[in-house]
Phi, psi and omega in degrees: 000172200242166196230133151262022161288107206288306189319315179304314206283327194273336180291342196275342170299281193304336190290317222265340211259336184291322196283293213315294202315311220243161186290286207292069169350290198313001180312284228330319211278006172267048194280162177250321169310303182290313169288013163284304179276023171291324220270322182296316197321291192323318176281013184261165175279151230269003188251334171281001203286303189266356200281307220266328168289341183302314198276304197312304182321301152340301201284309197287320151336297186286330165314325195288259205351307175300304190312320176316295185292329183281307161294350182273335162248012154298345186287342168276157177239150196305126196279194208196129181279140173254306146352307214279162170299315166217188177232170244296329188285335161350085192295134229280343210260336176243007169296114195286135183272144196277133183274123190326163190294315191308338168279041181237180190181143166317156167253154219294347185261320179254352136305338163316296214304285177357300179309307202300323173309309178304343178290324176268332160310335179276329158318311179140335183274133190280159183249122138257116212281117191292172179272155169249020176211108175205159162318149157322317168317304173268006168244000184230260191335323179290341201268334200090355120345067199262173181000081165094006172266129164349324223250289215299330175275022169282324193253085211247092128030182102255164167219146171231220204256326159314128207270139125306172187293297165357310180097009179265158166291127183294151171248159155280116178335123181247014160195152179305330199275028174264357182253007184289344162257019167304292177313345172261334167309303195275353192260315210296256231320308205279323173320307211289343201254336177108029193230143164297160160262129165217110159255139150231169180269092172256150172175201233205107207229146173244142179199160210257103169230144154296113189259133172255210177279300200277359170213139167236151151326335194199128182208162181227158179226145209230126176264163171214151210206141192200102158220150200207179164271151167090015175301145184241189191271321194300308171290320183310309203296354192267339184269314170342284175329276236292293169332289172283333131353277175328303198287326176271349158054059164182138183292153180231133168263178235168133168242137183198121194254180195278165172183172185240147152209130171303341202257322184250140173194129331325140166248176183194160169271123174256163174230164144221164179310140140307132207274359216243331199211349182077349172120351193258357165102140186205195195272323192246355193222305195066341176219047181036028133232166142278135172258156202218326164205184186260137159203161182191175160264143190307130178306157155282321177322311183316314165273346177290314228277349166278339184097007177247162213247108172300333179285284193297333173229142160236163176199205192203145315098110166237183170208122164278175150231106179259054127319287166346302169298297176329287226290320164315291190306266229265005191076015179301139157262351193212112180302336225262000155305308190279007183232011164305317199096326189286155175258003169307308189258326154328284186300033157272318174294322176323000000 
């Protein structure tokens, strides 16, 4: 409130700059400051008398208020930056200073992801960034996964407490390949112009694992998605080859046996040589291949469900974990290194 007694007005200041600082609020109203001007009255002429006590009494009012307001929210409890670096009373002399940017460094997982896009970019393929929260729907219902078929529990989740519009629980994804019928929705105009859909997915996928050297809970993975007319099992293996070729900058052969996905038929197990031995077994393949991801050609159930016409387009769809890819490439023995945090291991990348 305004005071129109400048003394009053400049003490209410200071009273107000005095309250935030200090712990025991009910001090304030023991002030040596407010009692001066208690102390002044007597000394004013006796007609200026009732003006100027009338503002002191105010001033005191509102102090009680603050104190008043201020305990009543201490009954709450504060919330708390877990985050920040110091805290906020922190005297600038003892605030720990932050390390310049040059000691910092991509981390060794999304440079891969960088390398690899670029591999696909030069391909022909566009990037969309998968979701880390999404429906049933897209993660079952869009895929071919229907009600209560078997096939969902390969793929065991989270799940969380939050309902989709549905009245089912949003999931954390446990494949990229919850976004393929986005990706096809959003695609069906260039079939019709006489253009393929070519995607690949990357993104951040979870699933209730027992974590080792060799499996984590959260991992990220790159879906890749390709339709067009006349696709064959032939271009998916052609594009495959190329890619890891590129990435491993050595020609790579490929092996690939039948397998199920509810989303592809055919579906297959892919391998490729090992890049490292040549075929002949090592420490890391052990028997000269790596199997390395799932592919097939897109189900037609996949393509109705999208709006695309199965007589008229066929295409093919895989998923990788390039954790993986990585682990090949550089000799990693523990997936569980690159979401450690040590810096032991990071800075080999810097």
């Amino acid at each position: 409130m305004s005071y129109k007694n400048k003394q009053i007005a400049d003490t209410a200041q200071v009273l107000k700059s005095e309250f935030d600082s200090i712990k025991d609020k009910p001090a304030i109203m023991r002030s040596t400051t407010l009692k001066a001007l208690f102390d002044a009255i007597k000394t004013l002429p006796p007609e200026e008398r009732a003006a100027y006590g009338k503002e002191v009494n105010e001033l005191r009012q509102e102090l009680q208020r603050w104190i008043d307001g201020t305990v009543a929210a201490d009954n709450t409890i504060e919330a708390l930056d877990v985050t920040a670096p110091y805290d906020a009373n922190t005297p600038l002399e003892k605030r720990p200073r932050h390390l310049p940017s040059e000691f910092g460094s991509i981390h060794p997982l999304m440079d891969e992801l960088d390398h690899i896009l670029d591999i696909f970019y030069r391909m022909g393929f566009e990037a969309v960034e998968a979701r880390e929260i999404d429906d049933d729907y897209h993660m079952f219902g869009s895929l071919n996964f229907p009600e209560g078929h078997p096939a969902r529990d390969d793929f065991d989740t989270f799940m969380t407490t939050e309902k989709a519009a549905d009245g089912k629980p949003l999931v954390a994804p446990a494949h990229t390949s919850t976004m393929q019928n986005r990706v096809l929705k959003a695609g069906k105009s260039k079939l019709e112009n006489g253009e393929p859909i070519a995607v690949v997915v990357p993104g951040r996928v979870f699933r209730n694992e027992d974590v080792d050297a060799r499996h984590e809970h959260t991992f990220y993975q790159l879906e890749g998605v390709y339709v067009g007319k006349s696709i064959t099992v032939g271009n998916l293996m052609a594009v495959l080859k190329t890619f890891m070729t590129e990435y491993y900058q050595k020609d790579i052969e490929l092996k690939t046996q039948p397998f199920y996905f509810p989303f592809t038929e055919p579906s297959f197990e892919f391998a490729i040589s090992c890049p490292f031995c040549n075929k002949e077994g090592c420490h890391v393949c052990g028997e000269g291949w790596i199997e390395l991801l799932g592919c097939g050609m897109i189900h037609p159930n996949v393509l109705k469900e999208a709006g695309i016409d199965p007589t008229k387009y066929t295409g093919f769809a895989w998923g990788v974990g390039f954790m993986r890819m990585a682990m090949i490439k550089y000799g990693i023995d523990d997936i569980r290194l690159f979401q450690s945090g040590k810096l032991e291991f990071l800075r080999q990348f810097s």
